[in-house]
Backbone as XML, in Angstrom:
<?xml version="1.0"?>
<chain id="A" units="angstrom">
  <residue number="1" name="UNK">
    <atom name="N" x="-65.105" y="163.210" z="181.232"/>
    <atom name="CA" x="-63.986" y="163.525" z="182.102"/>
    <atom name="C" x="-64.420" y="163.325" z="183.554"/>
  </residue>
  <residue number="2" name="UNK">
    <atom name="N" x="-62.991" y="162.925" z="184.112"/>
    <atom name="CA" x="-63.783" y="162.468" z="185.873"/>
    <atom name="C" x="-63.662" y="164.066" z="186.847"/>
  </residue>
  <residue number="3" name="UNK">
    <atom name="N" x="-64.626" y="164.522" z="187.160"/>
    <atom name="CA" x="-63.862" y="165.851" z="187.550"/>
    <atom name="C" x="-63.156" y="165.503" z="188.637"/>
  </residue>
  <residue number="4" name="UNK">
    <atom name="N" x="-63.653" y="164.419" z="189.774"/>
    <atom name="CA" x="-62.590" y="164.118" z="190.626"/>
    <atom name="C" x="-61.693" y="163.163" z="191.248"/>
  </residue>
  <residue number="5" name="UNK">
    <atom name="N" x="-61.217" y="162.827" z="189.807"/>
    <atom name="CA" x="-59.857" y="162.219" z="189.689"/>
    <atom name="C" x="-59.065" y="163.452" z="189.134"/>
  </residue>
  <residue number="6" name="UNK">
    <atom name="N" x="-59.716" y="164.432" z="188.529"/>
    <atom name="CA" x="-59.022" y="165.493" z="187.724"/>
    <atom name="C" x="-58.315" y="166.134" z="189.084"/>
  </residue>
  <residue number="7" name="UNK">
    <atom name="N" x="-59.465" y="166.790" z="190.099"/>
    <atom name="CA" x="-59.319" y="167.479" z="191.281"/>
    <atom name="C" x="-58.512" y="166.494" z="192.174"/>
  </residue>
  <residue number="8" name="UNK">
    <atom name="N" x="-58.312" y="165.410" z="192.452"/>
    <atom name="CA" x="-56.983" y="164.801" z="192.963"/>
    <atom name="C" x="-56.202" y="165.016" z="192.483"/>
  </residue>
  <residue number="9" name="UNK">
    <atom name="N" x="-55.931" y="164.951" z="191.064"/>
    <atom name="CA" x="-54.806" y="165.238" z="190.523"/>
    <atom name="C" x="-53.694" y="166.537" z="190.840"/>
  </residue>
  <residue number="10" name="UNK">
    <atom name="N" x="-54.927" y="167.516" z="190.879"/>
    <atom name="CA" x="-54.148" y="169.010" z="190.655"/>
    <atom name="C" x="-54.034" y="169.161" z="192.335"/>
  </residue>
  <residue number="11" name="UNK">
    <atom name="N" x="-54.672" y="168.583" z="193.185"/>
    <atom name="CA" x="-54.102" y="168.445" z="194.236"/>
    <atom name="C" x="-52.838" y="168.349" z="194.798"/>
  </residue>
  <residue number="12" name="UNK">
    <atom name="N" x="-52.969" y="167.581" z="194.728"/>
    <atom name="CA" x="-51.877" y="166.785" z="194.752"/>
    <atom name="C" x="-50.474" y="167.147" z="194.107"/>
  </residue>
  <residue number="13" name="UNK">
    <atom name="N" x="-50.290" y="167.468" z="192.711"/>
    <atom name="CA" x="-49.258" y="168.111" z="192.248"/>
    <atom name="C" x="-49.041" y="169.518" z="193.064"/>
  </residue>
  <residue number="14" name="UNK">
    <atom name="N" x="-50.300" y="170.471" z="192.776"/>
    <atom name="CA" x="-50.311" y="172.002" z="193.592"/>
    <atom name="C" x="-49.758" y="171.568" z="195.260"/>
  </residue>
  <residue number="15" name="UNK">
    <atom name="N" x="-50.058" y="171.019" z="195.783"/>
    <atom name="CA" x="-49.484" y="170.692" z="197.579"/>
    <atom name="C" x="-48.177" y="170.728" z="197.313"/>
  </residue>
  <residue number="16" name="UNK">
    <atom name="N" x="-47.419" y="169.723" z="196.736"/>
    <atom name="CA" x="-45.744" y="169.305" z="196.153"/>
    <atom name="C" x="-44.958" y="170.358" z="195.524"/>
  </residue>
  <residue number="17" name="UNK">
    <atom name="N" x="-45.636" y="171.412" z="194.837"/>
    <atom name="CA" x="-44.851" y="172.320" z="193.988"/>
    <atom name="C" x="-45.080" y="173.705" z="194.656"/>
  </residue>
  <residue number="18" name="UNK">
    <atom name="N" x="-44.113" y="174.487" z="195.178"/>
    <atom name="CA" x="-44.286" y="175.894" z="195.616"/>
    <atom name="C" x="-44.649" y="176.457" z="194.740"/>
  </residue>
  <residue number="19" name="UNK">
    <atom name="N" x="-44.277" y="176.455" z="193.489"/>
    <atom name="CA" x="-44.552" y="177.629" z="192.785"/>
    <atom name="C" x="-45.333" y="177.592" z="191.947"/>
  </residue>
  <residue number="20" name="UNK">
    <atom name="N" x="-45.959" y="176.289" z="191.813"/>
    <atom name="CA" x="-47.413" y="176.087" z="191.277"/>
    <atom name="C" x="-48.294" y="176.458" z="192.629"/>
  </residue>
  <residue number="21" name="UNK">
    <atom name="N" x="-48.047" y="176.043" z="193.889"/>
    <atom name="CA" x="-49.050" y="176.808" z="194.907"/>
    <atom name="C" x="-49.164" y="177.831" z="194.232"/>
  </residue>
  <residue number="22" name="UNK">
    <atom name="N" x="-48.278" y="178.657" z="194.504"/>
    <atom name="CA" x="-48.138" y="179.753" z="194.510"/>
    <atom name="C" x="-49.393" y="180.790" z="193.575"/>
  </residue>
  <residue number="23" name="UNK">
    <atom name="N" x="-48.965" y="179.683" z="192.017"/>
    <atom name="CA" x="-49.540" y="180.241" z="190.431"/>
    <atom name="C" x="-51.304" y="180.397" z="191.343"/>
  </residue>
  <residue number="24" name="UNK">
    <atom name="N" x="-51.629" y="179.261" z="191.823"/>
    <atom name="CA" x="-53.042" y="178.659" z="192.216"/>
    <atom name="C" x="-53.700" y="179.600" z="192.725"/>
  </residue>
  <residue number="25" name="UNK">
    <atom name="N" x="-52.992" y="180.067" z="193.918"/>
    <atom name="CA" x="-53.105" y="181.575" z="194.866"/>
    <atom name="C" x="-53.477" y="182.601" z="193.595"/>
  </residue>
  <residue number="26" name="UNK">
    <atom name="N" x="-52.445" y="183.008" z="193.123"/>
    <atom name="CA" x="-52.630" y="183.943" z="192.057"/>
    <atom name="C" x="-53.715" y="184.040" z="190.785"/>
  </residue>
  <residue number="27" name="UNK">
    <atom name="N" x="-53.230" y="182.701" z="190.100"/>
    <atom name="CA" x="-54.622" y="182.259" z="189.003"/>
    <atom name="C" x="-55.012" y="180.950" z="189.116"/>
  </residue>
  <residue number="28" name="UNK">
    <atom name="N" x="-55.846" y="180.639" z="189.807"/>
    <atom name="CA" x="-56.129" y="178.947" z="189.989"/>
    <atom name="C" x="-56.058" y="177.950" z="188.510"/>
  </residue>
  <residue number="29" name="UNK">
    <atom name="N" x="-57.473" y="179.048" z="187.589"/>
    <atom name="CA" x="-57.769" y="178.610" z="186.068"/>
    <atom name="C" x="-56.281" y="178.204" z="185.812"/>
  </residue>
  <residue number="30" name="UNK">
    <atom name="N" x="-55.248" y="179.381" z="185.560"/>
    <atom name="CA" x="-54.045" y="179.027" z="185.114"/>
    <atom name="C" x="-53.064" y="177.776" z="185.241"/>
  </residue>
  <residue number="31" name="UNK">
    <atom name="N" x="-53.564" y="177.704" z="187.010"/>
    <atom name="CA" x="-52.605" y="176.654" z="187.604"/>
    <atom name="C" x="-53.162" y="175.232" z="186.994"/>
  </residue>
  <residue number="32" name="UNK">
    <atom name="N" x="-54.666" y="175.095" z="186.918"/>
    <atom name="CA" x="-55.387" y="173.989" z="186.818"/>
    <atom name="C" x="-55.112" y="173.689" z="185.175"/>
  </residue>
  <residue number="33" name="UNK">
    <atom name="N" x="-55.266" y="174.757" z="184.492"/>
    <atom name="CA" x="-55.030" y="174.250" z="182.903"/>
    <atom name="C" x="-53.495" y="173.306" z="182.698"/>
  </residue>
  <residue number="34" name="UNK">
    <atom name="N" x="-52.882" y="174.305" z="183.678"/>
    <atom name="CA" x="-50.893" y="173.794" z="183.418"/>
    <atom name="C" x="-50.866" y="172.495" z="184.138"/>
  </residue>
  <residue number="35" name="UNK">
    <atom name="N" x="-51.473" y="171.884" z="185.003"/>
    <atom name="CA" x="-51.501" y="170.457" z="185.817"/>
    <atom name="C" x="-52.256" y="169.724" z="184.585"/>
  </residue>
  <residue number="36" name="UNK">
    <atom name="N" x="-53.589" y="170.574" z="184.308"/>
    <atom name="CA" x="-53.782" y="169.077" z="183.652"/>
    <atom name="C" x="-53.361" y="168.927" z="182.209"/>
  </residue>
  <residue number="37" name="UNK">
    <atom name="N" x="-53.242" y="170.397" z="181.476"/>
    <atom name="CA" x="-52.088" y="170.085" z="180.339"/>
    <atom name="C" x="-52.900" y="170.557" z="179.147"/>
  </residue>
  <residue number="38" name="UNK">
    <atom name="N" x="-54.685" y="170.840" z="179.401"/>
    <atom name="CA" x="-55.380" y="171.016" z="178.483"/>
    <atom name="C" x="-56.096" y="172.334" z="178.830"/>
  </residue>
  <residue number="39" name="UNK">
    <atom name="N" x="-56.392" y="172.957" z="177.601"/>
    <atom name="CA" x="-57.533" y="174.378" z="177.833"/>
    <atom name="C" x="-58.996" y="173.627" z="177.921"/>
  </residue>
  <residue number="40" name="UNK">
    <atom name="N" x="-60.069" y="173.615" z="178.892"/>
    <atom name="CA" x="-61.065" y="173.401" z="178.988"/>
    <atom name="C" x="-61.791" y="174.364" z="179.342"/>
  </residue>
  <residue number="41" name="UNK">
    <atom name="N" x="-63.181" y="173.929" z="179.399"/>
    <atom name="CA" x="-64.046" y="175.116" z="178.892"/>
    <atom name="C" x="-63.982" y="175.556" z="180.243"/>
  </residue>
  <residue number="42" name="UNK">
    <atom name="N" x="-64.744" y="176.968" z="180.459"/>
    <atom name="CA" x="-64.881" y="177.862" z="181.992"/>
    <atom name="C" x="-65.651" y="177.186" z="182.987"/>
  </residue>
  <residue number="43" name="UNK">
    <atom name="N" x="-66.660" y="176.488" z="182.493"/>
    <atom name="CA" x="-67.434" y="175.965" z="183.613"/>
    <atom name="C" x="-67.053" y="175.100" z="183.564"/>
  </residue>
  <residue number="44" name="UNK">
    <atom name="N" x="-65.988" y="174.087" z="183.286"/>
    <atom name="CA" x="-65.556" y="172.564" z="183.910"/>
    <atom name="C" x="-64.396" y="173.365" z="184.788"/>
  </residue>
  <residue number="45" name="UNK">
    <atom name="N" x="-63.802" y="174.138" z="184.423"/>
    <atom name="CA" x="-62.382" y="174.363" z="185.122"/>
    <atom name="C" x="-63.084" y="175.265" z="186.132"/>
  </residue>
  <residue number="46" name="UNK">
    <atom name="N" x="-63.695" y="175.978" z="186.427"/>
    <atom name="CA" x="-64.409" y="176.558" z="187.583"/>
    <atom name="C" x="-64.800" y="175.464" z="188.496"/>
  </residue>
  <residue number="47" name="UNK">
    <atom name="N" x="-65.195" y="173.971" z="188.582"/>
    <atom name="CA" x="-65.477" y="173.391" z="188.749"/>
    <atom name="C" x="-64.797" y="172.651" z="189.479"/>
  </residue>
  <residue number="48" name="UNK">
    <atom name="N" x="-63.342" y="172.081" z="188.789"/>
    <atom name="CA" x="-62.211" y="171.535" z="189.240"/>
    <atom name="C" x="-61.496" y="172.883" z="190.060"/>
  </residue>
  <residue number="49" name="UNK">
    <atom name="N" x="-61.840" y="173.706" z="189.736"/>
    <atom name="CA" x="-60.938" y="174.729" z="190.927"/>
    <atom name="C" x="-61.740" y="175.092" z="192.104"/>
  </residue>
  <residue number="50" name="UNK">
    <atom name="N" x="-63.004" y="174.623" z="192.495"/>
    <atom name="CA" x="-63.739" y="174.715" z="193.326"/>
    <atom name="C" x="-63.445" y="173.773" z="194.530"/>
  </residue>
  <residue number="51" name="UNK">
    <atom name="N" x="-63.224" y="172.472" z="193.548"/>
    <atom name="CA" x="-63.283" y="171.209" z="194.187"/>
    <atom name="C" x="-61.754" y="171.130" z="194.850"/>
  </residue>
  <residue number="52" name="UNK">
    <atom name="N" x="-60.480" y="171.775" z="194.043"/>
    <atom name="CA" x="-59.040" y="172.210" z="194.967"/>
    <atom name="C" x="-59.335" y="172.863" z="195.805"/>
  </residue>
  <residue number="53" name="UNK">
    <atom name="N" x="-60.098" y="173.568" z="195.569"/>
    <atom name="CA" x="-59.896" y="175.050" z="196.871"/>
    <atom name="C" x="-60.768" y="173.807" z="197.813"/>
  </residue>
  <residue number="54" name="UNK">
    <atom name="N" x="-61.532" y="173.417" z="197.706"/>
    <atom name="CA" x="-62.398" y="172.806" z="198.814"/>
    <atom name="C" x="-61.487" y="171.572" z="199.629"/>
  </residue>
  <residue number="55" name="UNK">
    <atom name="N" x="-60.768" y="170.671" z="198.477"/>
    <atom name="CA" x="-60.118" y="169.805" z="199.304"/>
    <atom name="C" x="-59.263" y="170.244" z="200.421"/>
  </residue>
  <residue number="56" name="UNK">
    <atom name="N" x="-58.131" y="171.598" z="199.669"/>
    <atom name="CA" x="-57.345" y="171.855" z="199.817"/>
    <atom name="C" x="-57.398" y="172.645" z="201.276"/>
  </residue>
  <residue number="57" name="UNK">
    <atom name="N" x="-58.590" y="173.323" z="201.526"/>
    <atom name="CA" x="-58.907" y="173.462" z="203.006"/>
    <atom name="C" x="-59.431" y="172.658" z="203.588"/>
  </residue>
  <residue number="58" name="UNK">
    <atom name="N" x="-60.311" y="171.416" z="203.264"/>
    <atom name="CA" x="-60.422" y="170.350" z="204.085"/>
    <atom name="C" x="-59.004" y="169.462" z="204.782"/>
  </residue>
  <residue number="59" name="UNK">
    <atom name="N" x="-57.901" y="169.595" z="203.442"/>
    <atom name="CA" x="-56.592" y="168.615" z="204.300"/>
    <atom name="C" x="-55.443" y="169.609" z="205.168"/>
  </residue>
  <residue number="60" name="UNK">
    <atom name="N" x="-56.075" y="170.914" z="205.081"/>
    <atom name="CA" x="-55.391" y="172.228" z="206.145"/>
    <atom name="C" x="-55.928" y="171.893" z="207.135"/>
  </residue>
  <residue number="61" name="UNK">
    <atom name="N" x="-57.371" y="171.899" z="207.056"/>
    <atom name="CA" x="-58.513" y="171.646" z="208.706"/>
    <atom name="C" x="-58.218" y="170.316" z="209.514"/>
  </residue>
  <residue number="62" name="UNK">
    <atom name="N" x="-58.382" y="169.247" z="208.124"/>
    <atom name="CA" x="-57.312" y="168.345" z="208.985"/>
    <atom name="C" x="-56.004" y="168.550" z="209.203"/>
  </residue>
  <residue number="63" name="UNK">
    <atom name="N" x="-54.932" y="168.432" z="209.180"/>
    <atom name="CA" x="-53.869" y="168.660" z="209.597"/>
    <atom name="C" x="-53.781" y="169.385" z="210.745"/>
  </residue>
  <residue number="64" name="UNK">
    <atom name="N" x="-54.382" y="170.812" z="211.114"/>
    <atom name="CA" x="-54.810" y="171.611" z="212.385"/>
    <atom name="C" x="-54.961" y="170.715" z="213.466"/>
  </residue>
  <residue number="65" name="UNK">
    <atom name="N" x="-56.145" y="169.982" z="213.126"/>
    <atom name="CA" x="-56.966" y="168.813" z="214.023"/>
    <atom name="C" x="-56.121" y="168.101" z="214.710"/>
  </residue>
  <residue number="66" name="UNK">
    <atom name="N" x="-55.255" y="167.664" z="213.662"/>
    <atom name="CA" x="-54.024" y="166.379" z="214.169"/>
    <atom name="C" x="-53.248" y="167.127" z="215.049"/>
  </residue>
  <residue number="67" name="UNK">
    <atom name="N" x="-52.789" y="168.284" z="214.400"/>
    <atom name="CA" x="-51.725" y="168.891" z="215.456"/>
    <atom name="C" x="-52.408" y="169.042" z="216.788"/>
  </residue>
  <residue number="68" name="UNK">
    <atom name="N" x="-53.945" y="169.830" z="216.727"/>
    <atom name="CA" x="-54.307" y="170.237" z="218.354"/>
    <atom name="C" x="-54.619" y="168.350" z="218.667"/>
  </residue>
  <residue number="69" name="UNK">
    <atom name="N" x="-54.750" y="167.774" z="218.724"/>
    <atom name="CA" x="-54.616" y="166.271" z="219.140"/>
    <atom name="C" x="-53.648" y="165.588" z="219.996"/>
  </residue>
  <residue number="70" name="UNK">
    <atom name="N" x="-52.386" y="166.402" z="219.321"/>
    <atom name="CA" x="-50.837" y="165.987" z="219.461"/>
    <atom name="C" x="-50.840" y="166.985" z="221.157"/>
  </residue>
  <residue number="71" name="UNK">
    <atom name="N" x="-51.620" y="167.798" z="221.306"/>
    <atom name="CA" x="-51.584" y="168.645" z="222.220"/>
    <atom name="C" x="-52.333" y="168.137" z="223.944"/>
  </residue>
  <residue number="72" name="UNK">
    <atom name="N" x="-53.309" y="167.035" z="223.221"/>
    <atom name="CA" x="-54.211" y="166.646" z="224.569"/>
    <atom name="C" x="-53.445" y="165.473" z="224.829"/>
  </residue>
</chain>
């Protein structure tokens, strides 16, 4: 399994869907099993939910960036 094509994946859907954000906030495991459709074991899905949470504040930090940019 690619873990990150997996972790684009659930990206990407979780950004688009409020109420899968939402699930992610609440139970990531949960959110990540329901994106990708399968029960996998704890340490791959700990894994792929590491790698969301990580993108997922890297494309917040960017976005920030851009905005204070828009400012100078």
């Amino acid at each position: 399994m690619d873990i990150k094509a997996q972790i684009t994946a659930v990206v990407e859907k979780v950004t688009k869907d409020e109420a899968l954000k939402e699930l992610f906030k609440k139970d990531p495991v949960k959110a990540v099993e329901k994106v990708l459709g399968v029960d996998l074991p704890d340490d791959l899905v700990e894994k792929v939910v590491a790698g969301v949470k990580g993108k997922m504040t890297a494309d917040n930090l960017s976005g920030a960036v851009d905005q204070l940019k828009k400012l100078f």
